[in-house]
PDB file of N, H, CA, C and O in Angstrom:
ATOM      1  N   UNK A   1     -22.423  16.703  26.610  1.00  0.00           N
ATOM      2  CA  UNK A   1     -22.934  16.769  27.965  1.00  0.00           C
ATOM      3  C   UNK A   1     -22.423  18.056  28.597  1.00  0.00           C
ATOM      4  O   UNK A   1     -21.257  18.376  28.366  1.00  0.00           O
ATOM      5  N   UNK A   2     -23.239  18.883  29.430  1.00  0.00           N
ATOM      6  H   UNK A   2     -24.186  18.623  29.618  1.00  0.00           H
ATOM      7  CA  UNK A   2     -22.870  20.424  29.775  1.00  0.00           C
ATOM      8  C   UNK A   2     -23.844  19.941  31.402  1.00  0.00           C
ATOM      9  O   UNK A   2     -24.911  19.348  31.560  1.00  0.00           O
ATOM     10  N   UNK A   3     -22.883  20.518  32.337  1.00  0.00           N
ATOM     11  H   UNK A   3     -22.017  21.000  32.208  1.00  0.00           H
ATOM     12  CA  UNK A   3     -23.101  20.283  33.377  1.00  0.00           C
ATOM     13  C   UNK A   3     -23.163  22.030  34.553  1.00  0.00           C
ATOM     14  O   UNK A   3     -22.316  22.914  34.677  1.00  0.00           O
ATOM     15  N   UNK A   4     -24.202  21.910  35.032  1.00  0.00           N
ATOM     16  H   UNK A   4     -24.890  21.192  34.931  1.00  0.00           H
ATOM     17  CA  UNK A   4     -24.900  23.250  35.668  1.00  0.00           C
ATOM     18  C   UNK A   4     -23.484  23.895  36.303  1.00  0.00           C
ATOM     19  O   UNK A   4     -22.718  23.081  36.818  1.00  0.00           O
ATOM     20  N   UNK A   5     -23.158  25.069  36.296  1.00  0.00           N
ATOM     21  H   UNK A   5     -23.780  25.731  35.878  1.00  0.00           H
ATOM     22  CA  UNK A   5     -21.817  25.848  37.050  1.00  0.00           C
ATOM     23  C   UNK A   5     -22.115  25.269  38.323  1.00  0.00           C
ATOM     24  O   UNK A   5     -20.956  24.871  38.439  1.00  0.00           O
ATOM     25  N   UNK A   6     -22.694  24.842  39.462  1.00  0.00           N
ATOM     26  H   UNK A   6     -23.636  25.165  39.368  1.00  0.00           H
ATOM     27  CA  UNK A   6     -22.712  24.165  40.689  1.00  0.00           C
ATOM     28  C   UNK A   6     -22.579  22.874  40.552  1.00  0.00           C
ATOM     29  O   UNK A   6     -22.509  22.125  41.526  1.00  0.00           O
ATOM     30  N   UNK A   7     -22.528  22.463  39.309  1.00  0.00           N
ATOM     31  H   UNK A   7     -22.584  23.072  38.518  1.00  0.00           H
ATOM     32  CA  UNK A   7     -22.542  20.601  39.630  1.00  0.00           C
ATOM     33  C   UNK A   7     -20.943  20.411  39.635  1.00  0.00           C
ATOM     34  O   UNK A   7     -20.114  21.314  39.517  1.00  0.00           O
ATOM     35  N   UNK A   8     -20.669  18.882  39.817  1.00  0.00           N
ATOM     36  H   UNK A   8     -21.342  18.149  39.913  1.00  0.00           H
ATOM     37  CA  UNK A   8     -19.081  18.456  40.056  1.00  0.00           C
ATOM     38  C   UNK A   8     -19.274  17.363  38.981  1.00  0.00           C
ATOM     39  O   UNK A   8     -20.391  17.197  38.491  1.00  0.00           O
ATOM     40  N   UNK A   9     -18.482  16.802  38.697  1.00  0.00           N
ATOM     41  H   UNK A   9     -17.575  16.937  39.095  1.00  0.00           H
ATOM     42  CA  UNK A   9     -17.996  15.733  37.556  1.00  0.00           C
ATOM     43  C   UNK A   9     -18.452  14.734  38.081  1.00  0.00           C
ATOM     44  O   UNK A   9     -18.013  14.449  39.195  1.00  0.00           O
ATOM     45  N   UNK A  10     -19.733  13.655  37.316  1.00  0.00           N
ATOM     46  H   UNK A  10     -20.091  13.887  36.412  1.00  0.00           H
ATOM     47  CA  UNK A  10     -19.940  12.703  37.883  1.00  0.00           C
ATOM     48  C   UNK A  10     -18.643  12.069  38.081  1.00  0.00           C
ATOM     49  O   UNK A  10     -17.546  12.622  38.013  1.00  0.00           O
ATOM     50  N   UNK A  11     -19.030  10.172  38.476  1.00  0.00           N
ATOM     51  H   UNK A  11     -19.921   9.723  38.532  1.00  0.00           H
ATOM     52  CA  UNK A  11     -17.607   9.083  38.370  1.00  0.00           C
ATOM     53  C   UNK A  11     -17.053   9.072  36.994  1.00  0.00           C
ATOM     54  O   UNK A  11     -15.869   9.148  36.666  1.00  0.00           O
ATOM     55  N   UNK A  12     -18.231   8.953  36.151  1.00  0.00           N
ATOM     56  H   UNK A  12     -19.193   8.891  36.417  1.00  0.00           H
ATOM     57  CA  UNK A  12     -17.568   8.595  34.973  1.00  0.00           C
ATOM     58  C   UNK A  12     -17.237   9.816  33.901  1.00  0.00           C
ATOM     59  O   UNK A  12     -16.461   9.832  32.945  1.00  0.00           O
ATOM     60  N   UNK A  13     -17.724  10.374  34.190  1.00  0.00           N
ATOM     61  H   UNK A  13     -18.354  10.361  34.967  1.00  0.00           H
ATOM     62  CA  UNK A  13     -17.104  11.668  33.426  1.00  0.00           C
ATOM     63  C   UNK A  13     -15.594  12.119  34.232  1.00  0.00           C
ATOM     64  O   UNK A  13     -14.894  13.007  33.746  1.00  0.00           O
ATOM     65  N   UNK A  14     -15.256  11.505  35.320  1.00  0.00           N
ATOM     66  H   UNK A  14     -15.825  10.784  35.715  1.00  0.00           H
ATOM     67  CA  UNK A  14     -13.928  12.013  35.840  1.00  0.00           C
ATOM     68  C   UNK A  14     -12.868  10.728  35.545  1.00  0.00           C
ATOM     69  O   UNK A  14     -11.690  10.581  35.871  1.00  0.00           O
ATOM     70  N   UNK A  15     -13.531  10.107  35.003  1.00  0.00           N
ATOM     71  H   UNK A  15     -14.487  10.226  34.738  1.00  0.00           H
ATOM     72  CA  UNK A  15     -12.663   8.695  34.458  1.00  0.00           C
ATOM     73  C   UNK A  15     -12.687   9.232  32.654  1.00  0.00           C
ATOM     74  O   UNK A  15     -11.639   9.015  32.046  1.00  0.00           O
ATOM     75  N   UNK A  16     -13.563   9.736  32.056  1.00  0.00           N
ATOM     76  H   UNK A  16     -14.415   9.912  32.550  1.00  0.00           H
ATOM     77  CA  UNK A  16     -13.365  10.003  30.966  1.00  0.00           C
ATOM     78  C   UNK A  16     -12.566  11.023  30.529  1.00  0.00           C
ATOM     79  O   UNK A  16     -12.024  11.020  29.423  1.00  0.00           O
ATOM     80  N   UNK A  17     -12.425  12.259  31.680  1.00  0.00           N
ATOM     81  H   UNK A  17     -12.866  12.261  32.577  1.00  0.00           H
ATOM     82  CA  UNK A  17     -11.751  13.366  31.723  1.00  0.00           C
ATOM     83  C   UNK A  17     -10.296  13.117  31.245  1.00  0.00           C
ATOM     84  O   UNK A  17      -9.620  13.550  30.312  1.00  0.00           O
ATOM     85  N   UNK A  18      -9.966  11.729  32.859  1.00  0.00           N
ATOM     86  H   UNK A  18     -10.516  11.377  33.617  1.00  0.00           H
ATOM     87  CA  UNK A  18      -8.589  11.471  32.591  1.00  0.00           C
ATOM     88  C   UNK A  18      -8.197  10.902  31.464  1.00  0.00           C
ATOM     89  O   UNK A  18      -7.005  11.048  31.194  1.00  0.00           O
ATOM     90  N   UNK A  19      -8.995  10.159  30.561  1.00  0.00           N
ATOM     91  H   UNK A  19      -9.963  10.040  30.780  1.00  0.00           H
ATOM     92  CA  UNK A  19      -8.569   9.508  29.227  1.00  0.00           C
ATOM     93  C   UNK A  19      -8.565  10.639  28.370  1.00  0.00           C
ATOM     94  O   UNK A  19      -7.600  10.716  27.610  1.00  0.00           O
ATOM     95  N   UNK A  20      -9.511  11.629  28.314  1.00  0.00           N
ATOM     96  H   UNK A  20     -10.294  11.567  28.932  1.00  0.00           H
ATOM     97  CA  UNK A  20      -8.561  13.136  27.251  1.00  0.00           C
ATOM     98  C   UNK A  20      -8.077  13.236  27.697  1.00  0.00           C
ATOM     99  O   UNK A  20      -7.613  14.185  27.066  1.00  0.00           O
ATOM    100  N   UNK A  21      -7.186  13.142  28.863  1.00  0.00           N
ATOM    101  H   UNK A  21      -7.563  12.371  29.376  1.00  0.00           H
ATOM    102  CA  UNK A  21      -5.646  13.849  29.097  1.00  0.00           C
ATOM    103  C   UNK A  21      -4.819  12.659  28.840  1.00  0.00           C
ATOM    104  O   UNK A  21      -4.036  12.331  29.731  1.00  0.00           O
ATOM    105  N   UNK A  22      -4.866  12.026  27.862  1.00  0.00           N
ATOM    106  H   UNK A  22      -5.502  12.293  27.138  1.00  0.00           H
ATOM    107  CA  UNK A  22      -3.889  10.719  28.204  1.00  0.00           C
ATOM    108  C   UNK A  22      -3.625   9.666  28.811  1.00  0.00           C
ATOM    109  O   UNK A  22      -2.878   8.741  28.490  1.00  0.00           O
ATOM    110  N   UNK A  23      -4.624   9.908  30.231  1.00  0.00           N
ATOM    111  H   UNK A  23      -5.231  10.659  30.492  1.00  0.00           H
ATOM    112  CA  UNK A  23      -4.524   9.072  31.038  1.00  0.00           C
ATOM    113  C   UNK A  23      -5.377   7.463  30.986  1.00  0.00           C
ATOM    114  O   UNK A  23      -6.452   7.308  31.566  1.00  0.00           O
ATOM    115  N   UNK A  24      -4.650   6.276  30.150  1.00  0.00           N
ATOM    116  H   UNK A  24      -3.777   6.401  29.679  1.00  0.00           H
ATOM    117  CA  UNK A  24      -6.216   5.322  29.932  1.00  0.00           C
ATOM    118  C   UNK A  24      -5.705   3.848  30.683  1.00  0.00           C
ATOM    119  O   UNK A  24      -6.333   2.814  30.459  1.00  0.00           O
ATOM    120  N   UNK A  25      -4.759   3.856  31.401  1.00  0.00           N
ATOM    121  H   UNK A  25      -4.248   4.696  31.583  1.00  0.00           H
ATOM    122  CA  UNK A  25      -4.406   2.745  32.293  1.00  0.00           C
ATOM    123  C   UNK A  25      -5.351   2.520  33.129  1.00  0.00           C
ATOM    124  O   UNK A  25      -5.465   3.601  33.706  1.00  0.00           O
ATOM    125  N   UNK A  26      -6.119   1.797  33.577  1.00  0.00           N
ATOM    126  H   UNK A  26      -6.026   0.918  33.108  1.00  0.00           H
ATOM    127  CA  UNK A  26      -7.094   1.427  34.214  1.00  0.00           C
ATOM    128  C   UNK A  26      -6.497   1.449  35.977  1.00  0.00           C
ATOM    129  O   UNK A  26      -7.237   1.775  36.906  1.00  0.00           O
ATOM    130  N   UNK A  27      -5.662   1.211  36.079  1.00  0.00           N
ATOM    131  H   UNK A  27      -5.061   0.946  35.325  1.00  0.00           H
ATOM    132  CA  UNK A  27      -4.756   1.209  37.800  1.00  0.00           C
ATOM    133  C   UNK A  27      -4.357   2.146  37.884  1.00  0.00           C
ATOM    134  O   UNK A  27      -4.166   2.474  39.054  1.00  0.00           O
ATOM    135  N   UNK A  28      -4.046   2.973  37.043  1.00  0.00           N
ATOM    136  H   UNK A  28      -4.201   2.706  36.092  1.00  0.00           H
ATOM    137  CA  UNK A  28      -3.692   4.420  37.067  1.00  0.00           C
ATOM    138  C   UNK A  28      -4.815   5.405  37.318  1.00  0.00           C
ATOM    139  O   UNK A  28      -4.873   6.036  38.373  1.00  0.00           O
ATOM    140  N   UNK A  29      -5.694   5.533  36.365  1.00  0.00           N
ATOM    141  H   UNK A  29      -5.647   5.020  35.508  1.00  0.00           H
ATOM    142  CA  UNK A  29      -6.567   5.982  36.466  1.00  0.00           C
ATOM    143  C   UNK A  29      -8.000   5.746  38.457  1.00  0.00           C
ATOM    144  O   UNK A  29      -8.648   6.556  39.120  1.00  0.00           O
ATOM    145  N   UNK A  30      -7.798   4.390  38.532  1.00  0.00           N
ATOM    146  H   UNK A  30      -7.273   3.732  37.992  1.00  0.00           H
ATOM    147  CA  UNK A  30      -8.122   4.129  39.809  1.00  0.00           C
ATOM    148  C   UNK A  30      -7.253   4.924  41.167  1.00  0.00           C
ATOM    149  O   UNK A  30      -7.725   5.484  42.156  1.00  0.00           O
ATOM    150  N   UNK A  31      -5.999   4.739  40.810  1.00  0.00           N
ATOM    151  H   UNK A  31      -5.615   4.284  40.007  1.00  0.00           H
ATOM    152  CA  UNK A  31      -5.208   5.594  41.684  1.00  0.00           C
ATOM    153  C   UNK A  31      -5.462   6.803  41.860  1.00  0.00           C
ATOM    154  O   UNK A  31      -5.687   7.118  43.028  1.00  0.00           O
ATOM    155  N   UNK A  32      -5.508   7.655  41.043  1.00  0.00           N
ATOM    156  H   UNK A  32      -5.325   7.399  40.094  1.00  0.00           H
ATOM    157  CA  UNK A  32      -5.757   9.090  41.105  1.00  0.00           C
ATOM    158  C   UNK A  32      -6.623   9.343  41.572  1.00  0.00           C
ATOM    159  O   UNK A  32      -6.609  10.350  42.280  1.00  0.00           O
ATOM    160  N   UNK A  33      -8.110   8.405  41.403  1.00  0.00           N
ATOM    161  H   UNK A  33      -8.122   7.587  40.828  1.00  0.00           H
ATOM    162  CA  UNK A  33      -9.449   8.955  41.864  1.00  0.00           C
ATOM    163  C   UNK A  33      -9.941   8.041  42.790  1.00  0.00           C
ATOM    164  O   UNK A  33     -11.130   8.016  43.108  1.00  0.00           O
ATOM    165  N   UNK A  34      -9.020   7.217  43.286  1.00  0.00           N
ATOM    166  H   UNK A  34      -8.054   7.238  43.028  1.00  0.00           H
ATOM    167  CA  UNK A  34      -9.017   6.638  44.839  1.00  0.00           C
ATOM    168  C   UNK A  34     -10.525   5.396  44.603  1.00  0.00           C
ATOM    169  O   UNK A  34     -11.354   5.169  45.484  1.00  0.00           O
ATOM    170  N   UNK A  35     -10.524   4.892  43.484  1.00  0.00           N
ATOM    171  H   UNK A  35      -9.851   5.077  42.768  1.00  0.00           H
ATOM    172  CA  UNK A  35     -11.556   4.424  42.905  1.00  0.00           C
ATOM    173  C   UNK A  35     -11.111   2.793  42.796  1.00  0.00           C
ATOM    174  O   UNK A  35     -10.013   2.653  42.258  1.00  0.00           O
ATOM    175  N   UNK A  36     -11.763   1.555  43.207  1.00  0.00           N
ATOM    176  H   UNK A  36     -12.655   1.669  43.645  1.00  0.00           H
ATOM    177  CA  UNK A  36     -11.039   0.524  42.456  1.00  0.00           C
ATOM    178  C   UNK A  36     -10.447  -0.183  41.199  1.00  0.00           C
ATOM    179  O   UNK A  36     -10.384   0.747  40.395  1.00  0.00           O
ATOM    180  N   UNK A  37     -10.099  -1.006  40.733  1.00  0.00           N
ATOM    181  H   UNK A  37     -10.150  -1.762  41.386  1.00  0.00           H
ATOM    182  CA  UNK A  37      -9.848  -1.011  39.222  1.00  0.00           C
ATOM    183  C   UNK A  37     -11.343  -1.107  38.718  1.00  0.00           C
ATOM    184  O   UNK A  37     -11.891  -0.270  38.000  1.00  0.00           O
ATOM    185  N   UNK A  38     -11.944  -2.329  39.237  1.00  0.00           N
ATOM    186  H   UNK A  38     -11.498  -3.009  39.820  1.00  0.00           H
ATOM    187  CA  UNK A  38     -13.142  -2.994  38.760  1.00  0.00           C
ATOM    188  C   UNK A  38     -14.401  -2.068  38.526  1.00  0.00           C
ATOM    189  O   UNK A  38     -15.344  -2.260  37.758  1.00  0.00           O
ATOM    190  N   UNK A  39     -14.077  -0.590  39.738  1.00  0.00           N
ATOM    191  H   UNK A  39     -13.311  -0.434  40.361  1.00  0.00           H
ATOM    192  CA  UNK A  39     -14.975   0.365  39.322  1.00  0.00           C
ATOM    193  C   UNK A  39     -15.199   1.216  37.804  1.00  0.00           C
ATOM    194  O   UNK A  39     -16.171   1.533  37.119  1.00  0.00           O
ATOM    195  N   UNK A  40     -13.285   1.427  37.693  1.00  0.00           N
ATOM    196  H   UNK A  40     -12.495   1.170  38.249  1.00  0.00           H
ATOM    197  CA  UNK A  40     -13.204   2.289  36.459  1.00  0.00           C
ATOM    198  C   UNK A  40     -13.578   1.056  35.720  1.00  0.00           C
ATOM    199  O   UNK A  40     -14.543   1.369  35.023  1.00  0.00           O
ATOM    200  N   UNK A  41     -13.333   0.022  35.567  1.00  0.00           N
ATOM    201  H   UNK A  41     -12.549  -0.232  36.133  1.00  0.00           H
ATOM    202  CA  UNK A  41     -13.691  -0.920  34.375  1.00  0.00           C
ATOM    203  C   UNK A  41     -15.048  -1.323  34.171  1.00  0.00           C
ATOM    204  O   UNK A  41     -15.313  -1.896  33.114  1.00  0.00           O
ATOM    205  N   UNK A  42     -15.909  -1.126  34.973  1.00  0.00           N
ATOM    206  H   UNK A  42     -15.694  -0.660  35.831  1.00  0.00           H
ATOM    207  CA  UNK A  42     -17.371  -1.131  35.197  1.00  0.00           C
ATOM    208  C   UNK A  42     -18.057   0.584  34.122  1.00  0.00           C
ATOM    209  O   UNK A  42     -19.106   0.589  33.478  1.00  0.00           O
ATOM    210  N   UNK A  43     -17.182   1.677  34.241  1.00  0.00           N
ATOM    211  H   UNK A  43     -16.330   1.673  34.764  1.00  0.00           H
ATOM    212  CA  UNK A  43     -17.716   2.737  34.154  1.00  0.00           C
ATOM    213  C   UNK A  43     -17.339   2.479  32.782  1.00  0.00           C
ATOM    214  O   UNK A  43     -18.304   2.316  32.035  1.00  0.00           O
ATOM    215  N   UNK A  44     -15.984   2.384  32.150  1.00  0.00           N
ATOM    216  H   UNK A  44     -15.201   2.516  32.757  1.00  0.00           H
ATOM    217  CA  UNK A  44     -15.532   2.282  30.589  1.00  0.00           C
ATOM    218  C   UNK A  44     -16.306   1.027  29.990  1.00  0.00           C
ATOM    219  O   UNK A  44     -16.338   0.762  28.789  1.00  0.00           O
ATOM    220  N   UNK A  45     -16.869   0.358  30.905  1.00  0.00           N
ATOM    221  H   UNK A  45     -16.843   0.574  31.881  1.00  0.00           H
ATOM    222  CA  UNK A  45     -17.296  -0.611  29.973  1.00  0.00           C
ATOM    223  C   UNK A  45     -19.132  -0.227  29.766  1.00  0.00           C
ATOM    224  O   UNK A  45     -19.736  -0.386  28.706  1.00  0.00           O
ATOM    225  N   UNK A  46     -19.535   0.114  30.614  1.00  0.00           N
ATOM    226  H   UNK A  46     -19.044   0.242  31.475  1.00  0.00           H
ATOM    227  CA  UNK A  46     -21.151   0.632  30.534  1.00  0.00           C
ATOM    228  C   UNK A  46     -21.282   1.795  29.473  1.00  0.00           C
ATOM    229  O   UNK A  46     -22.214   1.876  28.673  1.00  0.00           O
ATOM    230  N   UNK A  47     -20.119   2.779  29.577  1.00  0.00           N
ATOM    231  H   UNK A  47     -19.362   2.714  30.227  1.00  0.00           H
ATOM    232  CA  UNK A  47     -19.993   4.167  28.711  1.00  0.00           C
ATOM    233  C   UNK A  47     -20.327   3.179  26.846  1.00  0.00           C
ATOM    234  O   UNK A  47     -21.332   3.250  26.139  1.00  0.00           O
ATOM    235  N   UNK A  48     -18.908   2.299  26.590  1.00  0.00           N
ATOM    236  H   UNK A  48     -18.092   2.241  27.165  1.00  0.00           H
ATOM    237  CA  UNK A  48     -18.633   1.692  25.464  1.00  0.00           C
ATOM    238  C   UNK A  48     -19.767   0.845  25.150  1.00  0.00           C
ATOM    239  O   UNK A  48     -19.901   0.427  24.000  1.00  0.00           O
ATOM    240  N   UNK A  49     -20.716   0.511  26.193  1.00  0.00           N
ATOM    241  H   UNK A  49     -20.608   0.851  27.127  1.00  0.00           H
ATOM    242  CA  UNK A  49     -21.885  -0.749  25.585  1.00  0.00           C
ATOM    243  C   UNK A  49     -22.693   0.554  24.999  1.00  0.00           C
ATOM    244  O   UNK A  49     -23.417   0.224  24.060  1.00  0.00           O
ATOM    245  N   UNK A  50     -22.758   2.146  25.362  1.00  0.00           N
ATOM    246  H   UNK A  50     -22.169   2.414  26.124  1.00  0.00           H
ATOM    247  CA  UNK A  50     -23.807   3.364  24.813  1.00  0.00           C
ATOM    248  C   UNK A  50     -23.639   3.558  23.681  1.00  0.00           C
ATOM    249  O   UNK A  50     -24.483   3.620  22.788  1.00  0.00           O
ATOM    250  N   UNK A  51     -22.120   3.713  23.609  1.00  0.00           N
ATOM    251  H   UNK A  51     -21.434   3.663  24.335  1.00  0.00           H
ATOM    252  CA  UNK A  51     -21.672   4.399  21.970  1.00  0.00           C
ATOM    253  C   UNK A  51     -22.085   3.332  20.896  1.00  0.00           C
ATOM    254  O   UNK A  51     -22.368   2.179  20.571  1.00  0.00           O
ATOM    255  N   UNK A  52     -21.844   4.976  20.544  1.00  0.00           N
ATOM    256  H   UNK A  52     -21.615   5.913  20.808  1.00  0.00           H
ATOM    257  CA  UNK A  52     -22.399   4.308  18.273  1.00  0.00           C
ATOM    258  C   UNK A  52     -21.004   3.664  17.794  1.00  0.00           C
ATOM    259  O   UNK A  52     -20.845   3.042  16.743  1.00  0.00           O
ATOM    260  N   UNK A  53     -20.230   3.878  18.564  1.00  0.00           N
ATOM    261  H   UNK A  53     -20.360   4.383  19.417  1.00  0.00           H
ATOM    262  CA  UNK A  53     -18.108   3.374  18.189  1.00  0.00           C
ATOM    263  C   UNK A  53     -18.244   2.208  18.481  1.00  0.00           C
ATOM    264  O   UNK A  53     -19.254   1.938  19.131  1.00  0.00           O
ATOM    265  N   UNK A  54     -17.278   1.060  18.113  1.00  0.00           N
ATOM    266  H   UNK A  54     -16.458   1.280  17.585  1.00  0.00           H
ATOM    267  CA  UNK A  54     -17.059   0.001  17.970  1.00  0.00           C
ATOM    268  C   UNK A  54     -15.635   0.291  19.352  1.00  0.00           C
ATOM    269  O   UNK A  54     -14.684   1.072  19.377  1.00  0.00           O
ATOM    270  N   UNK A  55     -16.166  -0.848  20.411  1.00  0.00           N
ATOM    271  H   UNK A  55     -16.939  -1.483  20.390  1.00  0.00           H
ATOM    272  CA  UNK A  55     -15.234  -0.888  21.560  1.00  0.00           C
ATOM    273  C   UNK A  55     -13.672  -0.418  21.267  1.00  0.00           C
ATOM    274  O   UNK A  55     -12.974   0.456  21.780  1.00  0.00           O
ATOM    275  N   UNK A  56     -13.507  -1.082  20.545  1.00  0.00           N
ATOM    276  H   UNK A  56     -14.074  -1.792  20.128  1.00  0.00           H
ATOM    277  CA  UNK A  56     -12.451  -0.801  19.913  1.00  0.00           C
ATOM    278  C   UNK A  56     -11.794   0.710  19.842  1.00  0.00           C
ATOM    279  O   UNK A  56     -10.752   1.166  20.313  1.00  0.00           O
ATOM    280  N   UNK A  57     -12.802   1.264  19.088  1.00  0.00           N
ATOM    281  H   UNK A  57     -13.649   0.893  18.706  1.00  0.00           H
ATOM    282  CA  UNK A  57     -12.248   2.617  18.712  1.00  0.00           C
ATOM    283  C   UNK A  57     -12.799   3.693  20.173  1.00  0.00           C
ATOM    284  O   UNK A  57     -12.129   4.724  20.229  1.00  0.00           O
ATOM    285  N   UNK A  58     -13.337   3.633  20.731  1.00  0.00           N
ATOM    286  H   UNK A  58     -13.882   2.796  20.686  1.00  0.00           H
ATOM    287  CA  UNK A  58     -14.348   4.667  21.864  1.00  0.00           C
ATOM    288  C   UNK A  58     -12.859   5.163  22.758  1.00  0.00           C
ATOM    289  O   UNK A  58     -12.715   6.378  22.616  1.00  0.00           O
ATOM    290  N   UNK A  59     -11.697   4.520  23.657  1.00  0.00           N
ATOM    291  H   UNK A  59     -11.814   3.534  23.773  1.00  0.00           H
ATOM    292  CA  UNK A  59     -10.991   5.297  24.247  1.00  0.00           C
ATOM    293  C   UNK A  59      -9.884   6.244  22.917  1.00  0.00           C
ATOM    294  O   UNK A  59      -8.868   6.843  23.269  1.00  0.00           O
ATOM    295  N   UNK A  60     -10.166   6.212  22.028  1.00  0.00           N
ATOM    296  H   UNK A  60     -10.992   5.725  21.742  1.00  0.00           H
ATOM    297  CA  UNK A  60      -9.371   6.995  20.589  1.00  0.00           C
ATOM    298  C   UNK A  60     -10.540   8.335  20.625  1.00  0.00           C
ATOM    299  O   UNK A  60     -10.316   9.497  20.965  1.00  0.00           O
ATOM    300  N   UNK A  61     -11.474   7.897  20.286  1.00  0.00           N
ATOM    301  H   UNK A  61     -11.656   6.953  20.010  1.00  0.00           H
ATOM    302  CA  UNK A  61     -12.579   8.539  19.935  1.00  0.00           C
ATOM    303  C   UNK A  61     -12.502   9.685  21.207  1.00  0.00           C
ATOM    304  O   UNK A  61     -12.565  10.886  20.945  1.00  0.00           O
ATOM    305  N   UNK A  62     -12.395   9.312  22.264  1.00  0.00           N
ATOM    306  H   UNK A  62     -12.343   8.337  22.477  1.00  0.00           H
ATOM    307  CA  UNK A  62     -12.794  10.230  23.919  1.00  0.00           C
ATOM    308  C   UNK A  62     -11.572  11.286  23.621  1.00  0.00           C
ATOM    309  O   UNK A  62     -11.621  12.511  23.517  1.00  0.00           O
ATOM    310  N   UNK A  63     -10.497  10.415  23.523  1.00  0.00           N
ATOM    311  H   UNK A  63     -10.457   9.420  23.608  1.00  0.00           H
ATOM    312  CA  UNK A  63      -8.772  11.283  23.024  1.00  0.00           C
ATOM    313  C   UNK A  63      -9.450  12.288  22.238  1.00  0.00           C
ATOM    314  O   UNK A  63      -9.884  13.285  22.814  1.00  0.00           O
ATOM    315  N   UNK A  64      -9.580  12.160  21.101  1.00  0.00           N
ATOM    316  H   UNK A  64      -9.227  11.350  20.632  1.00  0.00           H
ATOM    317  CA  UNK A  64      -9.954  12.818  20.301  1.00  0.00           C
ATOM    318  C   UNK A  64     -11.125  14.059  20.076  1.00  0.00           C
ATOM    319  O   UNK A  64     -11.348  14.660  19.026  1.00  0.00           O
ATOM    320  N   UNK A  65     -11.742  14.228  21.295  1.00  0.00           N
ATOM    321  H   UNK A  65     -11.561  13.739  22.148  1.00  0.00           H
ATOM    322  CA  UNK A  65     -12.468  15.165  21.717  1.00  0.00           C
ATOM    323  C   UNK A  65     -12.018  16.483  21.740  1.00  0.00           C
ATOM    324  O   UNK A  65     -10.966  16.648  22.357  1.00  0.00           O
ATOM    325  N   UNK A  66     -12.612  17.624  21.154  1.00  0.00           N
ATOM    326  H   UNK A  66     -13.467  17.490  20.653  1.00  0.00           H
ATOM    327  CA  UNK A  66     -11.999  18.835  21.172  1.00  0.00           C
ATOM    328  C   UNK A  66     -13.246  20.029  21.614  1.00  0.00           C
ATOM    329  O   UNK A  66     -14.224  20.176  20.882  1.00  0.00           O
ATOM    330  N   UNK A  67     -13.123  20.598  22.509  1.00  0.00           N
ATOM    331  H   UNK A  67     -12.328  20.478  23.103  1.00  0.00           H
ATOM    332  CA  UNK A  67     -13.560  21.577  23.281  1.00  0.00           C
ATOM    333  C   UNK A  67     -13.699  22.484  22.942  1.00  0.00           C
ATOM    334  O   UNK A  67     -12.668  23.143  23.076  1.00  0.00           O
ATOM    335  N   UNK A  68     -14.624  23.117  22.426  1.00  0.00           N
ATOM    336  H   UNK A  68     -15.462  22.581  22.317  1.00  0.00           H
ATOM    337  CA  UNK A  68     -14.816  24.464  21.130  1.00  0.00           C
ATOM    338  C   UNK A  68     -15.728  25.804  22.571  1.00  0.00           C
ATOM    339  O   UNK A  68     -16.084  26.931  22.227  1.00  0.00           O
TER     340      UNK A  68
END
């Protein structure tokens, strides 16, 4: 996903952001982006019903993203 030099990070791409940086606590992650829990858990869970990954593996998989 490549987003126009004027656009901003949707919700869930700024919830996915924080999980490549380490960040995958769900209250944590709400904290930072002033978001409720139930929101970020709404966004990780709609993202994980898309993927070809098994729930399981998808917040490993996001980690594991490398930026070329």
């Amino acid at each position: 996903m490549q987003l126009a030099d004027d656009h901003l990070l949707n919700a869930e791409l700024r919830i996915f952001a924080l999980i490549r940086l380490g960040i995958d606590d769900n209250e944590r992650i709400s904290k930072i982006l002033s978001y409720t829990i139930s929101t970020v858990y709404t966004y990780k869970a709609r993202a994980k019903k898309r993927s070809i990954y098994p729930s399981e593996e998808f917040e490993q998989r996001v980690q594991a993203i490398r930026v070329t």
